[in-house]
C-alpha positions as CSV (number, residue, x, y, z in Angstrom):
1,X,-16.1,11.2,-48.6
2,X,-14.1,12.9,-46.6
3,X,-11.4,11.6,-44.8
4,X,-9.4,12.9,-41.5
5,X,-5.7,12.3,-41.7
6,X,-4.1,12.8,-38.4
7,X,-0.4,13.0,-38.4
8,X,1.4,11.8,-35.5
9,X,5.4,12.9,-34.8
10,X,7.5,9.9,-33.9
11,X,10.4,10.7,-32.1
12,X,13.7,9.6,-31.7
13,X,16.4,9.5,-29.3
14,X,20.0,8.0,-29.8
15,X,21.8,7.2,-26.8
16,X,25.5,6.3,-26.5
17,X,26.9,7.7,-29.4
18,X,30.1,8.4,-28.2
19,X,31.1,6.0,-31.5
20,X,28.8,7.7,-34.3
21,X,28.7,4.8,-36.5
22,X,26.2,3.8,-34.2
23,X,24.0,4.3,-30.9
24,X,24.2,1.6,-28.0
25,X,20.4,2.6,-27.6
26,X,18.0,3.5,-29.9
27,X,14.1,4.9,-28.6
28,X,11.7,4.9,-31.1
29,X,7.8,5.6,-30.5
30,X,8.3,4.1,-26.8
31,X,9.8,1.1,-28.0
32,X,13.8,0.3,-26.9
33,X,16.6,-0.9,-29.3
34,X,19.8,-2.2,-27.6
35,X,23.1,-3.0,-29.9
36,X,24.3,-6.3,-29.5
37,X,26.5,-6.9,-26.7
38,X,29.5,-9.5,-26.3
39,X,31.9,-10.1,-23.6
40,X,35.6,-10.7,-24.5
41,X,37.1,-10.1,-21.3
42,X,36.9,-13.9,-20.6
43,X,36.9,-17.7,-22.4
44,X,34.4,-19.2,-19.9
45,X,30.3,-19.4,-21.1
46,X,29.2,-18.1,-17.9
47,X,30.8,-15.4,-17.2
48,X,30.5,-14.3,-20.5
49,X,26.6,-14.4,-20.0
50,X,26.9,-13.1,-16.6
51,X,29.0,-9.7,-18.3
52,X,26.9,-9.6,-21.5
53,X,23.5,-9.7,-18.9
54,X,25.2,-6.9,-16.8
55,X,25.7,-4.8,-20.2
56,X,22.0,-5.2,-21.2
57,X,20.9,-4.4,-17.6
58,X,23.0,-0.9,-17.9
59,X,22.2,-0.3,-21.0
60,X,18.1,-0.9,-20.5
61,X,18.8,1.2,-16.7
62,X,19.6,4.3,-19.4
63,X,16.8,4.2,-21.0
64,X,14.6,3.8,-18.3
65,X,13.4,0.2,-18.4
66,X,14.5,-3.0,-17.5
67,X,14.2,-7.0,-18.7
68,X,10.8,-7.4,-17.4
69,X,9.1,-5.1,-20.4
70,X,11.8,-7.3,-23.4
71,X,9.6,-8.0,-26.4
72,X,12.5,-10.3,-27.7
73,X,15.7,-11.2,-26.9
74,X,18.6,-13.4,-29.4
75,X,21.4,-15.1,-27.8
76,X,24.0,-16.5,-30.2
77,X,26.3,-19.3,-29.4
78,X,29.8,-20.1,-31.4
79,X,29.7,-23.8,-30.5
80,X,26.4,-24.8,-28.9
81,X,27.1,-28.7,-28.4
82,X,30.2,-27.1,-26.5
83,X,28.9,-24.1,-24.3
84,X,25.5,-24.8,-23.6
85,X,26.3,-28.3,-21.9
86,X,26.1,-26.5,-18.1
């Protein structure tokens, strides 16, 4: 039989790669990739979320899209019995 092979291109685009070990964004075939963010400008669980939030929110603004579209998300907590009592 004969079979039709269609190829299709996949692009690519890197944005924020001011450090070039990395890219803060990634775009592949539509789909966004954001590095993971952390805040160490302050000790306090809710601001931290608050500045890590704002990150994401810039970060997903670049490429075009914001938190309603996420497909997943992780949050990681050093002490969870500690900062997720509020």
């Amino acid at each position: 039989p004969n079979l039709l092979i269609r190829s299709r291109t996949m692009a690519t685009t890197r944005i924020g790669t001011e450090d070039p070990r990395m890219s803060k964004i990634v775009i592949h075939n539509g789909i966004v990739y954001i590095s993971g963010q952390t805040d160490g400008t302050t000790t306090d669980i809710k601001n931290q979320t608050a500045n890590v939030l704002k990150k994401v929110d810039d970060l997903l603004a670049q490429a075009n899209t914001d938190k309603s579209k996420l497909l997943t998300s992780s949050i990681w907590l050093k002490d969870i019995s500690r900062d997720f009592k509020d």
